[in-house]
C-alpha positions in Angstrom: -9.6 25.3 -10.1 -10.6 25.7 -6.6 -8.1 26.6 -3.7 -9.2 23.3 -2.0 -8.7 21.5 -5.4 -5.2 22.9 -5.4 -4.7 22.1 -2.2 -5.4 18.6 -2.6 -3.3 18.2 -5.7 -0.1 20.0 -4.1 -0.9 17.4 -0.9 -1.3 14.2 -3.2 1.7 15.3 -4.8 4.2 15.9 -2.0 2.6 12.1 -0.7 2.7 10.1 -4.3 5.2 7.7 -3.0 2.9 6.7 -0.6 0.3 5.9 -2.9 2.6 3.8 -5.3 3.8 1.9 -2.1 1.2 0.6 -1.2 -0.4 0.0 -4.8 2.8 -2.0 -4.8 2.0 -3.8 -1.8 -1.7 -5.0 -2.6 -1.3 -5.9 -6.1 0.8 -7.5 -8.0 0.4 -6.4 -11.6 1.1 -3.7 -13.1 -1.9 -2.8 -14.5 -3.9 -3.6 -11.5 -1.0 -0.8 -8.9 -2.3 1.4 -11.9 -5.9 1.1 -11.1 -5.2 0.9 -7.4 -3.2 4.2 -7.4 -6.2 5.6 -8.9 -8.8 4.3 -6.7 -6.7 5.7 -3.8 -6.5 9.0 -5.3 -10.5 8.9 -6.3 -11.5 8.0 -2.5 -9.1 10.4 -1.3 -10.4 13.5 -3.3 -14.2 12.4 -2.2 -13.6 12.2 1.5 -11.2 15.1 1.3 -14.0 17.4 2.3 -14.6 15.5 5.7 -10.5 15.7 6.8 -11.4 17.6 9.8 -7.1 18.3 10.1 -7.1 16.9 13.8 -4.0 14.5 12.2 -1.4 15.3 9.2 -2.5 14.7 6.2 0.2 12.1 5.8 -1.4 10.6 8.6 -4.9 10.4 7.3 -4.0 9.5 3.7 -2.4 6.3 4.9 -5.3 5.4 6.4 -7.6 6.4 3.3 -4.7 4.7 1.5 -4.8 1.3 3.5 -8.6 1.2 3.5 -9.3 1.5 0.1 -6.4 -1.0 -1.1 -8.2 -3.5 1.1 -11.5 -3.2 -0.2 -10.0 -3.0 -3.4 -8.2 -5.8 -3.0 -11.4 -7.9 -1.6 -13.2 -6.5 -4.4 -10.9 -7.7 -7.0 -10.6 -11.0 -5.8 -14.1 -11.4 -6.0 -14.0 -11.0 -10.0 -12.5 -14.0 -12.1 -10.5 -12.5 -14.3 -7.0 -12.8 -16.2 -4.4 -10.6 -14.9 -2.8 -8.8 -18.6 1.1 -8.4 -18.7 2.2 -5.2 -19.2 2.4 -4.2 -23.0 5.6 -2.5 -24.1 6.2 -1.2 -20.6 3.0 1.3 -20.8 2.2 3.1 -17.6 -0.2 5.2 -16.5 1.5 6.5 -12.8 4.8 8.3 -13.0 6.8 6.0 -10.5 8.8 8.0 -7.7 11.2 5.7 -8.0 12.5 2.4 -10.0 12.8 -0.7 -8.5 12.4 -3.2 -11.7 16.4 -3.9 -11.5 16.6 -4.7 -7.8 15.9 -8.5 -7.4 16.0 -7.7 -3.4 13.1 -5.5 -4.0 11.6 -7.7 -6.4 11.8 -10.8 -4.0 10.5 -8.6 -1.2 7.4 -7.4 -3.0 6.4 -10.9 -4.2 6.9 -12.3 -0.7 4.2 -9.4 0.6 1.5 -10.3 -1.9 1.4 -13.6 0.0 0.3 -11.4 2.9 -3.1 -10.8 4.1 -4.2 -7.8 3.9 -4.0 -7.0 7.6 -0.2 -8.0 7.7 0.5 -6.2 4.4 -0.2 -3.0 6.1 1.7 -3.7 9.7 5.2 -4.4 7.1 4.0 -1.5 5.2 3.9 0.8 8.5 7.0 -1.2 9.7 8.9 0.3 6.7 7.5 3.6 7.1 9.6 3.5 10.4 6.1 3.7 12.3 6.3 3.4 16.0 4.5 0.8 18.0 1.9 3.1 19.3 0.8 4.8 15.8 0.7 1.6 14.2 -1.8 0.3 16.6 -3.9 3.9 16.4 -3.6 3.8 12.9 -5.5 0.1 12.2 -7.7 0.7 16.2 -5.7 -2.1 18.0 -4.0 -1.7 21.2 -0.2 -1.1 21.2 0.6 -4.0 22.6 -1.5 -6.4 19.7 0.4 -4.3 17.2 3.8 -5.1 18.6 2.7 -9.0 18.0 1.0 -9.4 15.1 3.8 -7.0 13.1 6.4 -9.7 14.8 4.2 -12.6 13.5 3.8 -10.6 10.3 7.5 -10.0 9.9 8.0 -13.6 11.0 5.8 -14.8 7.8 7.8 -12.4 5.6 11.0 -13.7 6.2 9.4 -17.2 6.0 8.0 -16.8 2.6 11.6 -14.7 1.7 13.4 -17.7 2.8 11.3 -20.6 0.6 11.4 -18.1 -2.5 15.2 -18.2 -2.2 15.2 -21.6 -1.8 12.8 -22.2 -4.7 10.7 -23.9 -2.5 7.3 -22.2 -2.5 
């Protein structure tokens, strides 16, 4: 293995839970985070070569990350296909952590499918305690159109929160 494979691995490691969130975020079954997580990791190791290091690699694997679940995710919903259930709990990713028992959790991550994609991202910065300004450098909006559209987006979120808890979807 070469020192820049290594590398990569160590950095992918220290970063998994990013991965897995948003995985999480984009897609709703199991099978499909699984794939996701993959694809991230597969883009990531291809364009690894052209990180030029002028960010973190935190930094720029979010944005790899966020890129790729949204072509994914455009990709996927052009396919017509039935989403499988999980069989006997079977996973391919090691989760960092386990949310399955948390119906706050749950309820949150169901309300963000019902996202776009665009607004899937500004919550998933928003809980990454991203300020204002790298949220807007990160998707190459200004500052000020980021601080909007992650208050509309949070707005929508507590929307569709609110109408699950009221069983009124």
């Amino acid at each position: 293995m070469s020192s820049s494979e290594q590398e990569f691995l160590e950095k992918i490691e220290k970063h998994k839970g990013v991965i897995f969130k948003i995985s999480k975020m984009y897609m709703d079954n199991k099978d499909d985070q699984n794939d996701l997580y993959q694809e991230i990791i597969y883009q990531a190791w291809k364009s690894y070569g052209d990180f030029q290091r002028r960010s973190d690699f935190s930094t720029w694997l979010y944005r790899t990350a966020l890129n790729t679940a949204i072509v994914f995710l455009r990709s996927e919903k052009k396919r017509s296909f039935i989403h499988n259930q999980d069989i006997g709990g079977l996973s391919a990713q090691q989760e960092p952590y386990n949310d399955t028992d948390d119906q706050n959790m749950k309820l949150m991550y169901e309300a963000i499918h019902k996202l776009s994609p665009i607004d899937k991202a500004l919550i998933f910065f928003f809980l990454e305690d991203y300020p204002g300004r790298e949220i807007a450098y990160q998707l190459g909006i200004t500052e000020v159109n980021a601080r909007v559209k992650l208050k509309r987006a949070k707005e929508k979120l507590k929307e569709i929160i609110a109408r699950q808890r009221t069983g009124s979807n």
